[in-house]
C-alpha atoms as an extended CHARMM CRD file, in Angstrom:
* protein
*
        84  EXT
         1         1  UNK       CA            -18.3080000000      -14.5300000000      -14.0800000000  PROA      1               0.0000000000
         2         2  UNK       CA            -19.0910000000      -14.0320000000      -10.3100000000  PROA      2               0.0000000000
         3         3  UNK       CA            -16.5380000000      -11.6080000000       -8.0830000000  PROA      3               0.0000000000
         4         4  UNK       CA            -15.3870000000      -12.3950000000       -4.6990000000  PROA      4               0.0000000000
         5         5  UNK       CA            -18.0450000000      -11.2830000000       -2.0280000000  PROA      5               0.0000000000
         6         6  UNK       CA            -17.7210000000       -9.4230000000        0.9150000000  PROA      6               0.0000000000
         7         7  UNK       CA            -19.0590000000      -10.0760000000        4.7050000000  PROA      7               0.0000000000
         8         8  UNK       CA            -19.0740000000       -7.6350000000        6.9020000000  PROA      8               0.0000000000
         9         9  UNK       CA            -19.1570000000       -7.1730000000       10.8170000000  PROA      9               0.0000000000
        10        10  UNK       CA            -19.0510000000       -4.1430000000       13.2470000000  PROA      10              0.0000000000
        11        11  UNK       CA            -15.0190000000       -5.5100000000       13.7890000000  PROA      11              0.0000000000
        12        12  UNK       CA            -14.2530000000       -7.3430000000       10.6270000000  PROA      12              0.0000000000
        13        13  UNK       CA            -14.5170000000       -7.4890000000        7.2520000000  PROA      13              0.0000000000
        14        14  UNK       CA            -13.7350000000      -11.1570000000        5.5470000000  PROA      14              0.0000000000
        15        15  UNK       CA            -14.2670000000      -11.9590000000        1.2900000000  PROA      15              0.0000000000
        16        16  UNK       CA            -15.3490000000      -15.4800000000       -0.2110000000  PROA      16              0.0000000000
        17        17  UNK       CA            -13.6310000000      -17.0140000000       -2.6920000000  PROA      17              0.0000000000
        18        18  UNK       CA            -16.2770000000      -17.1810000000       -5.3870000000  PROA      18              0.0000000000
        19        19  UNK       CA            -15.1550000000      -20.8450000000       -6.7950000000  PROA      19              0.0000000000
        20        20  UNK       CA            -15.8710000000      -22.5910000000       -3.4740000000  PROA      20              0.0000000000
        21        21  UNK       CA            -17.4670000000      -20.0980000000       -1.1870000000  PROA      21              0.0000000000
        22        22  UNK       CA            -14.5790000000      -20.5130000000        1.5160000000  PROA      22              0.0000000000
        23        23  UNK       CA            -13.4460000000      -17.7970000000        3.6210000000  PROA      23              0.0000000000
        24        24  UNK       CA            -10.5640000000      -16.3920000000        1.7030000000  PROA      24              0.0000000000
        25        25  UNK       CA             -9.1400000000      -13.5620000000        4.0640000000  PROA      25              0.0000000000
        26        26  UNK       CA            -10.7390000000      -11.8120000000        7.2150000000  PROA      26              0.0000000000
        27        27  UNK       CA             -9.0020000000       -8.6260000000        7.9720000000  PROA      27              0.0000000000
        28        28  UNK       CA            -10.3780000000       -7.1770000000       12.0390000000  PROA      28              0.0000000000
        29        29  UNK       CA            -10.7960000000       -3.4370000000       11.7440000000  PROA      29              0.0000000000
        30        30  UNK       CA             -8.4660000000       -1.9090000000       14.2890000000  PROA      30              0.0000000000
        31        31  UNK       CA             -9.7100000000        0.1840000000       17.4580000000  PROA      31              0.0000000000
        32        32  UNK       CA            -10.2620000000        3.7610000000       17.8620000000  PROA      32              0.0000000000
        33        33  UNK       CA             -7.0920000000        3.5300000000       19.5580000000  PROA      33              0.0000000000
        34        34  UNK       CA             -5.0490000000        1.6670000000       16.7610000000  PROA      34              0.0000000000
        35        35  UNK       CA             -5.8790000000        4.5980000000       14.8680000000  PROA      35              0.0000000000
        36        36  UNK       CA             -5.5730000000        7.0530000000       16.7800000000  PROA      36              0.0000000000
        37        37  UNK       CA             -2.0030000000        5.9020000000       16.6660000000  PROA      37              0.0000000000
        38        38  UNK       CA             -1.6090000000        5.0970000000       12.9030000000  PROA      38              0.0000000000
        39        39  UNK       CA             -2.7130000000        8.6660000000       12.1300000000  PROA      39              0.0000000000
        40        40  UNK       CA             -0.3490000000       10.1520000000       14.4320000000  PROA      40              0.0000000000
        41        41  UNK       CA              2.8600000000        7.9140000000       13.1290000000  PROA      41              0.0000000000
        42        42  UNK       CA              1.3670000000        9.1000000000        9.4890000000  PROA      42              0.0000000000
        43        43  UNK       CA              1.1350000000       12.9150000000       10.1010000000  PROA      43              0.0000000000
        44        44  UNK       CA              4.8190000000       12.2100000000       12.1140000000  PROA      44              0.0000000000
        45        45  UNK       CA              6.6060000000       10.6720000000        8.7500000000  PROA      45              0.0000000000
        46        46  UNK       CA              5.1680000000       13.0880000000        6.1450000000  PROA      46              0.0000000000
        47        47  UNK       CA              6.8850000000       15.6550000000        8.3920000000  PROA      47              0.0000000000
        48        48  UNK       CA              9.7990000000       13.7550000000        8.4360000000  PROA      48              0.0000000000
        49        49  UNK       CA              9.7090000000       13.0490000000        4.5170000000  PROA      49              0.0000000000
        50        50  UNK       CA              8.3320000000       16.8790000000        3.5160000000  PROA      50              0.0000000000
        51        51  UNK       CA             11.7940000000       17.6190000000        5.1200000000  PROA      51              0.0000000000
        52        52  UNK       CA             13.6770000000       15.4220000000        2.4250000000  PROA      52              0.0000000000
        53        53  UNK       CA             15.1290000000       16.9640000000       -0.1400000000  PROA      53              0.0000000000
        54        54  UNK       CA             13.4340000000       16.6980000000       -3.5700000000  PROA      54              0.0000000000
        55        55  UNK       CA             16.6890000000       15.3610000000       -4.9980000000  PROA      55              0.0000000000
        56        56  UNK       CA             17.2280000000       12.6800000000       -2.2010000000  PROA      56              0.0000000000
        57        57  UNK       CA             13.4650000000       11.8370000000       -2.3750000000  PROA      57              0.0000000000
        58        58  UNK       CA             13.7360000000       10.9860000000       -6.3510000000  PROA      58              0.0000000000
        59        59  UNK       CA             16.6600000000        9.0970000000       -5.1110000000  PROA      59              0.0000000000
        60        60  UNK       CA             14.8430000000        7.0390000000       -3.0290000000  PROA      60              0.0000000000
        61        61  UNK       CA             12.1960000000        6.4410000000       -5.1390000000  PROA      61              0.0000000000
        62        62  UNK       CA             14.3420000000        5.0910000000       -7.6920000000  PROA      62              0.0000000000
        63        63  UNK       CA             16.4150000000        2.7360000000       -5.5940000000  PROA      63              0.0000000000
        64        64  UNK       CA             13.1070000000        1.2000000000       -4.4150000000  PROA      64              0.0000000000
        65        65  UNK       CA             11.5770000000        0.5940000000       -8.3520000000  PROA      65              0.0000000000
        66        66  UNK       CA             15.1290000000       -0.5960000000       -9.7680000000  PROA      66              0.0000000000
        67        67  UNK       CA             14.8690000000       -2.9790000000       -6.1450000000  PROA      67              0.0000000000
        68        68  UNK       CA             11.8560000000       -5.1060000000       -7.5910000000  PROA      68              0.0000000000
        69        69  UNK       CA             12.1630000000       -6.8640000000      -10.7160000000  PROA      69              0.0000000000
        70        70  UNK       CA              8.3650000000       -6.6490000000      -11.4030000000  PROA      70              0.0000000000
        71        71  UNK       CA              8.3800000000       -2.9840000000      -11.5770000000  PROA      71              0.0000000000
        72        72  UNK       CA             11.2370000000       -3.2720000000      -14.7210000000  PROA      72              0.0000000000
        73        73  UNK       CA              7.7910000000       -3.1260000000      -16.8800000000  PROA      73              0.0000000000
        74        74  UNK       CA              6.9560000000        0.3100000000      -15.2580000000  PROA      74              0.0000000000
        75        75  UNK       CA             10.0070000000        2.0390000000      -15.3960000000  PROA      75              0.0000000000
        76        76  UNK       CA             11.2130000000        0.9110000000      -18.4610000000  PROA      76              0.0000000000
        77        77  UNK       CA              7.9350000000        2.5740000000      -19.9760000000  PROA      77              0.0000000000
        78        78  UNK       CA              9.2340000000        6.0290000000      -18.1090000000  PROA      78              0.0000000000
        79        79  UNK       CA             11.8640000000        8.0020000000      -19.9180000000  PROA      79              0.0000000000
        80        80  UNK       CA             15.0790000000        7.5670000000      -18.1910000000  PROA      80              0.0000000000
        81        81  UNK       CA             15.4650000000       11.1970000000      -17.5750000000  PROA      81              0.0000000000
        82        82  UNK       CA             12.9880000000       10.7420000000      -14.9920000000  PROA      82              0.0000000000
        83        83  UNK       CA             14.5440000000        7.7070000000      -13.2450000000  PROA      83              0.0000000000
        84        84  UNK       CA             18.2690000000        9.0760000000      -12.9720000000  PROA      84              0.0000000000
């Protein structure tokens, strides 16, 4: 059984389908800048959330699992103590 393969640039990264060889997805790296930005928008909303209650957070939580169908086999394997 072969896996998908990897190529790799300096600026992108893109995986081969194994069946045919094709390009399957090539995802560009972003710039120091990009980053710069994504880490400070990351630090910014883990303030934001640390500042959530835990009750409201659990809340959350759960409305987004109970939101997607596919995730019905997750939490119906929780107890439902833990999902409200």
């Amino acid at each position: 059984m072969s896996s998908a393969q990897t190529t790799i640039t300096d600026t992108s990264q893109t995986t081969i389908t194994p069946h045919n060889q094709q390009p399957f997805v090539t995802r560009t790296y972003p710039s120091q800048l990009e980053l710069d930005g994504i880490i400070r928008r990351s630090s910014l909303a883990q303030n934001a959330w640390a500042r959530v209650s835990l009750k409201d957070r659990l809340a959350i939580g759960t409305k987004f699992v109970v939101s997607y169908p596919v995730l019905d086999i997750i939490s119906a394997a929780k107890p439902r103590s833990l999902l409200g």
